[in-house]
PDB file with SEQRES, HELIX, SHEET and CRYST1 records, atoms N, CA, C and O in Angstrom:
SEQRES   1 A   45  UNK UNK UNK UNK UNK UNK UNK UNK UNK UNK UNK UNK UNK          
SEQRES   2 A   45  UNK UNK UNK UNK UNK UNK UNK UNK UNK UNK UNK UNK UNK          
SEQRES   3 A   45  UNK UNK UNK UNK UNK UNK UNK UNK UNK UNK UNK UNK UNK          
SEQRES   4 A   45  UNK UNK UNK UNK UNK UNK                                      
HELIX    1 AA1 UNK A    2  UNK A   25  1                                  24    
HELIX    2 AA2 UNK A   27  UNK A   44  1                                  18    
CRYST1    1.000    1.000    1.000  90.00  90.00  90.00 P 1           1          
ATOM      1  N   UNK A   1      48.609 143.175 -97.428  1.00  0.00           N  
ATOM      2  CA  UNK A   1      47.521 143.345 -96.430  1.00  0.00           C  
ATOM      3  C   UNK A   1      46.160 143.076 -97.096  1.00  0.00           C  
ATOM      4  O   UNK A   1      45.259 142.448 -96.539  1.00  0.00           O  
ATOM      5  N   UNK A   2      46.090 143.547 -98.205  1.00  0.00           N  
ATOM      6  CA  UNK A   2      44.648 143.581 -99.010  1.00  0.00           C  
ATOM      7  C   UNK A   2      44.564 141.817 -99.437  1.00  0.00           C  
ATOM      8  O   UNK A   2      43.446 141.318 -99.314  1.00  0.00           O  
ATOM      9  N   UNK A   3      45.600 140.978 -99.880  1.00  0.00           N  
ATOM     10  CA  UNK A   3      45.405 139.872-100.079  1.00  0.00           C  
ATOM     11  C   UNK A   3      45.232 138.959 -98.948  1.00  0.00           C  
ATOM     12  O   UNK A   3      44.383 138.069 -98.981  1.00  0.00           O  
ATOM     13  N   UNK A   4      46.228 139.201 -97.662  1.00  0.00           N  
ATOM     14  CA  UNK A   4      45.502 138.490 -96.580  1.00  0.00           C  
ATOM     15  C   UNK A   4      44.097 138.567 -96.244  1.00  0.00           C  
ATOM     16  O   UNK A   4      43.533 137.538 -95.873  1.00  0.00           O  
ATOM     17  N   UNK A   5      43.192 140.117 -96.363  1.00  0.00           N  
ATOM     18  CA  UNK A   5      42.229 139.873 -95.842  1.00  0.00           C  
ATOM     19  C   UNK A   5      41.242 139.277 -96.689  1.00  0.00           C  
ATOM     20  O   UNK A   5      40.187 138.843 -96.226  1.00  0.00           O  
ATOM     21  N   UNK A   6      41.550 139.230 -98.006  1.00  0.00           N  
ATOM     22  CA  UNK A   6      40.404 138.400 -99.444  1.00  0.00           C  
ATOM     23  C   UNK A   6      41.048 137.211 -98.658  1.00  0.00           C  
ATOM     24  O   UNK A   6      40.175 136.347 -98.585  1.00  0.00           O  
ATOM     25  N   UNK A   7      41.973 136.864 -98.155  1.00  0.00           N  
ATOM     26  CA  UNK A   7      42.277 135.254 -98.423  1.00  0.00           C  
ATOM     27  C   UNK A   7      41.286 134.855 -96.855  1.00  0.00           C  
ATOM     28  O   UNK A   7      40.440 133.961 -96.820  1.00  0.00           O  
ATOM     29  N   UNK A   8      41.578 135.573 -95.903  1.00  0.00           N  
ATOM     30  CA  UNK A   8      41.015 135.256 -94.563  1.00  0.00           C  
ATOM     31  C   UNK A   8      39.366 134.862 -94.960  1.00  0.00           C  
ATOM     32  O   UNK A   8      39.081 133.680 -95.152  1.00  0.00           O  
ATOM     33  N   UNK A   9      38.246 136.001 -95.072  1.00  0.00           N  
ATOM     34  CA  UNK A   9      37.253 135.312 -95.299  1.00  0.00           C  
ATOM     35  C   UNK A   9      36.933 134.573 -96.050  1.00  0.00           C  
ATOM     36  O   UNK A   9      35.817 134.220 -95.669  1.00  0.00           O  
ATOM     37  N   UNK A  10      37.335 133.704 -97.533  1.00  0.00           N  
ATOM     38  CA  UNK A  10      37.523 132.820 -98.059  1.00  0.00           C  
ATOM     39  C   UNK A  10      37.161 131.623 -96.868  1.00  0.00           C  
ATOM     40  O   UNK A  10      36.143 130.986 -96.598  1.00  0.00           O  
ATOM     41  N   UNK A  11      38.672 131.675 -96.263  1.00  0.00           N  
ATOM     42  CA  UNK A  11      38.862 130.190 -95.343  1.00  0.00           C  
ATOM     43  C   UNK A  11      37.815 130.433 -94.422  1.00  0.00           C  
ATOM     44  O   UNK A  11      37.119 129.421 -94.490  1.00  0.00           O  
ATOM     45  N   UNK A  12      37.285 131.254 -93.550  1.00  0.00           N  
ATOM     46  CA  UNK A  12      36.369 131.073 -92.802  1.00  0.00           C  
ATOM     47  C   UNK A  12      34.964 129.902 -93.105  1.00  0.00           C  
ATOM     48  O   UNK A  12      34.556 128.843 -92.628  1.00  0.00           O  
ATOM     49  N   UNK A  13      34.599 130.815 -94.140  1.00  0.00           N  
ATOM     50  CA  UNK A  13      33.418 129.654 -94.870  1.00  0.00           C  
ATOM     51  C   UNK A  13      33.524 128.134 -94.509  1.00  0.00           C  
ATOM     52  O   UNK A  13      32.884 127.533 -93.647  1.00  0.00           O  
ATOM     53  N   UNK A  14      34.663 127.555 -95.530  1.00  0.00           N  
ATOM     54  CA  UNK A  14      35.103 126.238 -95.427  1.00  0.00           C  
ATOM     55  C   UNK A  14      34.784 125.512 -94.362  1.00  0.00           C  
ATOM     56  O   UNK A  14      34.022 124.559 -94.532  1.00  0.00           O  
ATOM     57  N   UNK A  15      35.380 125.853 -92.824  1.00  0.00           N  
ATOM     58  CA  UNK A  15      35.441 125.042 -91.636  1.00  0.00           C  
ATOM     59  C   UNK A  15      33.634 124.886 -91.760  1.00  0.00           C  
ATOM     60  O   UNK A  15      33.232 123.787 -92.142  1.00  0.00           O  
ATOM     61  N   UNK A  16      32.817 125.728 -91.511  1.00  0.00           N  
ATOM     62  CA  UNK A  16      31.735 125.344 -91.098  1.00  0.00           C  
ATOM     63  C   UNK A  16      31.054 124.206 -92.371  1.00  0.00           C  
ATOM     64  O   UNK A  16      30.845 122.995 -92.424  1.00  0.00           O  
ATOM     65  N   UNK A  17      30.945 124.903 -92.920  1.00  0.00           N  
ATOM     66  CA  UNK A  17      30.331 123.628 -94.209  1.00  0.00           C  
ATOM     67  C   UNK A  17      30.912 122.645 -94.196  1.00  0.00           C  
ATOM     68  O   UNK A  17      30.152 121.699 -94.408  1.00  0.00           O  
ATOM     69  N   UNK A  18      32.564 122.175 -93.958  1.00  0.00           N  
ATOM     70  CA  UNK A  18      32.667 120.824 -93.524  1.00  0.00           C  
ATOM     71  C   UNK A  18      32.117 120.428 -92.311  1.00  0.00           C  
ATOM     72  O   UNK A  18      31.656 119.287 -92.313  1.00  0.00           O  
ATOM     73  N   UNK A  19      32.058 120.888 -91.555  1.00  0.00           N  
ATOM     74  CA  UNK A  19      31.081 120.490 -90.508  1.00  0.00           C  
ATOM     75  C   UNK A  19      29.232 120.144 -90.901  1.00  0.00           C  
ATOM     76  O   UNK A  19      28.595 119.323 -90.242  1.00  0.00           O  
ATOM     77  N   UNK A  20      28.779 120.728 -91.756  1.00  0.00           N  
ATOM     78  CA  UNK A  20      27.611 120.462 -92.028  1.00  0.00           C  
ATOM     79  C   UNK A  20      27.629 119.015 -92.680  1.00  0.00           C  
ATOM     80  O   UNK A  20      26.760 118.148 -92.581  1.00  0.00           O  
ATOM     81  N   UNK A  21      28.985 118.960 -93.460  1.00  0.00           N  
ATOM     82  CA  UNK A  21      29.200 117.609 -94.466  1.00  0.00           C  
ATOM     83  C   UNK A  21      29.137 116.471 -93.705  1.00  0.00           C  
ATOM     84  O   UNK A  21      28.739 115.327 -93.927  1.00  0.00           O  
ATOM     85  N   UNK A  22      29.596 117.010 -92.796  1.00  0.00           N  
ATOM     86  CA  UNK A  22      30.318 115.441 -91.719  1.00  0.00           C  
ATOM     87  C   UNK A  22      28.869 115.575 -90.653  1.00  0.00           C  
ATOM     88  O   UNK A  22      28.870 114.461 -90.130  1.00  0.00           O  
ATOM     89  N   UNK A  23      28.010 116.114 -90.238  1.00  0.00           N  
ATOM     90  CA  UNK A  23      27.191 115.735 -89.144  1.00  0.00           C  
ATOM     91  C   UNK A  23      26.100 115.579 -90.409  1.00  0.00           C  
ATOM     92  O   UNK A  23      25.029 115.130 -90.002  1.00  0.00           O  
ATOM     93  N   UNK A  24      26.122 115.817 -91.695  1.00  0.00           N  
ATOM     94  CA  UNK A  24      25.566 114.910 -92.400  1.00  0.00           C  
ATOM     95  C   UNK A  24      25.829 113.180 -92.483  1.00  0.00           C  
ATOM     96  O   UNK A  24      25.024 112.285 -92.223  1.00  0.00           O  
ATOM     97  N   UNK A  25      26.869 113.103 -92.817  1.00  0.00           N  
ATOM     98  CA  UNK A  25      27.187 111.856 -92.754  1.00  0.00           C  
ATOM     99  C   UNK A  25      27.472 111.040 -91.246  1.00  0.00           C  
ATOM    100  O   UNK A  25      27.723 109.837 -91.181  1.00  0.00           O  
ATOM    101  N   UNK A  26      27.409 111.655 -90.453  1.00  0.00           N  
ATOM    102  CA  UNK A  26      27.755 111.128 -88.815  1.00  0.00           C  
ATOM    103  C   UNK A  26      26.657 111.549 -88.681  1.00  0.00           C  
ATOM    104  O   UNK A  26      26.923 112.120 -87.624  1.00  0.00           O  
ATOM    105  N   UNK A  27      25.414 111.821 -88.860  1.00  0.00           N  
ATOM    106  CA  UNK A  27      23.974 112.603 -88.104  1.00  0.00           C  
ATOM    107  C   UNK A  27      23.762 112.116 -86.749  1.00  0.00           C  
ATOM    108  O   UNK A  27      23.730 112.819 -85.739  1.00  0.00           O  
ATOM    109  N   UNK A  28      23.541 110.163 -86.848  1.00  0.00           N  
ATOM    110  CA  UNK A  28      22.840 109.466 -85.727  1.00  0.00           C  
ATOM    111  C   UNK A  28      24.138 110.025 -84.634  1.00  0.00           C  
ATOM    112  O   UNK A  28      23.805 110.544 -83.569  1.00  0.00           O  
ATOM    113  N   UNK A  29      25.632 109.873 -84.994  1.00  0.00           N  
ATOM    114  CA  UNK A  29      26.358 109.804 -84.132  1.00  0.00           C  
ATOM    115  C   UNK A  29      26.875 111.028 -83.375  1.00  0.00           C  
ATOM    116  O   UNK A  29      27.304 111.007 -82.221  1.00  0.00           O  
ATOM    117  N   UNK A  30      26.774 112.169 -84.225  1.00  0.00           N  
ATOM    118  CA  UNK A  30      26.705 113.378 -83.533  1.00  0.00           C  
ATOM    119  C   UNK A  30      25.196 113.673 -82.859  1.00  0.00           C  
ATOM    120  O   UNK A  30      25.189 113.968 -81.664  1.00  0.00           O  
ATOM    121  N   UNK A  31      24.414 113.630 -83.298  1.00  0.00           N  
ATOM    122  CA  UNK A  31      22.943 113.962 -82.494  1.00  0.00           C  
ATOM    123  C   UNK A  31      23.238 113.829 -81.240  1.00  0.00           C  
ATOM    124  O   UNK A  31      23.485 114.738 -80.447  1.00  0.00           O  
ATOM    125  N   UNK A  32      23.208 112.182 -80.951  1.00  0.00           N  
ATOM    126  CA  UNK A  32      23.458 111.301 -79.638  1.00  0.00           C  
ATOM    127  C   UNK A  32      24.767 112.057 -78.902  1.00  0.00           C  
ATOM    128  O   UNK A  32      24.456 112.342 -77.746  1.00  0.00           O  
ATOM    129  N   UNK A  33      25.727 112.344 -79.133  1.00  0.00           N  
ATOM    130  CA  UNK A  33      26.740 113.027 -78.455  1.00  0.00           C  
ATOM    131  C   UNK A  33      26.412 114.523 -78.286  1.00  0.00           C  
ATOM    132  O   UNK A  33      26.510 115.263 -77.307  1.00  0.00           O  
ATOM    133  N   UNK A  34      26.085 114.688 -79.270  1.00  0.00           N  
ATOM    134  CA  UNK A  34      25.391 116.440 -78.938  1.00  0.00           C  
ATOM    135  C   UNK A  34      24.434 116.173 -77.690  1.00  0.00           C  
ATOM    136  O   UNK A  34      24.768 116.667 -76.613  1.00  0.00           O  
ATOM    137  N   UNK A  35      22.895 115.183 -77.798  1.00  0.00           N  
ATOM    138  CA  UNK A  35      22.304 114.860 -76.929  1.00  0.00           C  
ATOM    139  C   UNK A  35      22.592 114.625 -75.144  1.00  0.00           C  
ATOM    140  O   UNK A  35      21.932 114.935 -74.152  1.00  0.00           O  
ATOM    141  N   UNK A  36      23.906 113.930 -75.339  1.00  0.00           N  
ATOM    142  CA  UNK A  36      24.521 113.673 -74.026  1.00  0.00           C  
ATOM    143  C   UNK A  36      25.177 115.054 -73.491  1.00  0.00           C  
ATOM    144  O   UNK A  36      25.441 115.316 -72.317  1.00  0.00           O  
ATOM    145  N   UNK A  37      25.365 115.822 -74.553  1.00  0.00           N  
ATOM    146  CA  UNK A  37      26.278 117.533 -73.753  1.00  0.00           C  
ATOM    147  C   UNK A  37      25.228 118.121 -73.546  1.00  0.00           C  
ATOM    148  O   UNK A  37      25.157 118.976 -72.663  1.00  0.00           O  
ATOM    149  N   UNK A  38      24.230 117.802 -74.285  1.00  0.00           N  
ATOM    150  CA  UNK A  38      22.801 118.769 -73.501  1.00  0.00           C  
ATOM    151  C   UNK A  38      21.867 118.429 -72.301  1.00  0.00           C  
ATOM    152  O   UNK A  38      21.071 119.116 -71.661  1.00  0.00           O  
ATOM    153  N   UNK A  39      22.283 117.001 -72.215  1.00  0.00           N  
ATOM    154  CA  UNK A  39      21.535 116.348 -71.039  1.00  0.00           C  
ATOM    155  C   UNK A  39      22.384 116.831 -69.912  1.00  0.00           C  
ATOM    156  O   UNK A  39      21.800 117.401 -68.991  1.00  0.00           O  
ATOM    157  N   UNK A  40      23.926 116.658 -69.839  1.00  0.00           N  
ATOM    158  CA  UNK A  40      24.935 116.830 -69.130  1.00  0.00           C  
ATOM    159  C   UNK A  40      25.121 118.362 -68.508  1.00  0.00           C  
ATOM    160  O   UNK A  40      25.426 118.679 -67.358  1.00  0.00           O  
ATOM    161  N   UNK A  41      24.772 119.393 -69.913  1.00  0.00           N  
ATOM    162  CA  UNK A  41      24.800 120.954 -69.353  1.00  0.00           C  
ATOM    163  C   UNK A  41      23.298 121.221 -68.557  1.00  0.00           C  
ATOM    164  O   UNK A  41      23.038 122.031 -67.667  1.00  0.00           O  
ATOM    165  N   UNK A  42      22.545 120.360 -69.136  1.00  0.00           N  
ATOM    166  CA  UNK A  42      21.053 120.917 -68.551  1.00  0.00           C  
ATOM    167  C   UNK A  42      20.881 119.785 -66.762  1.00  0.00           C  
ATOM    168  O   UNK A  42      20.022 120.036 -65.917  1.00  0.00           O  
ATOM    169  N   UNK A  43      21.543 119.052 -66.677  1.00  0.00           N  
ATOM    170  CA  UNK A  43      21.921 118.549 -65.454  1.00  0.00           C  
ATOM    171  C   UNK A  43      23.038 119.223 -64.631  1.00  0.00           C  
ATOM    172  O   UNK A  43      22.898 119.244 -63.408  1.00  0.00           O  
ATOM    173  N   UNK A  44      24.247 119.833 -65.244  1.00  0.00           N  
ATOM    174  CA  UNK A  44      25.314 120.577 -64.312  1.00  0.00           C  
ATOM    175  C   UNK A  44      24.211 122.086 -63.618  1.00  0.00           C  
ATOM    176  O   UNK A  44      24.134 122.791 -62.611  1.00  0.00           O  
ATOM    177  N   UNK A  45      23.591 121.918 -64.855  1.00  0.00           N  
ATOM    178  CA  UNK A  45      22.536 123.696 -64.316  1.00  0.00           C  
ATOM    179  C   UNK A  45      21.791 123.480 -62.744  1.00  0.00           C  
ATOM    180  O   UNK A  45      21.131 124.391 -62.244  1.00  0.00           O  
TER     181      UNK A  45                                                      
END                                                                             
């Protein structure tokens, strides 16, 4: 029990910082798609 939960927040970290890695390297192409879900939610409103 004590090693699952050291191991659980470990992995949490990871997912997000690859995400920082990759909309680093995808910036223009996530922006623009992020851009279109915000145009899209602020138009469904």
């Amino acid at each position: 029990m004590t090693e699952e939960s050291g191991v659980n927040p470990p992995l949490a970290p990871p997912p997000p910082r690859r995400g920082t890695q990759e909309s680093g390297g995808k910036k223009e192409g996530r922006s623009k798609k992020k851009e279109k879900i915000f145009l899209s939610l602020i138009i469904r409103k």
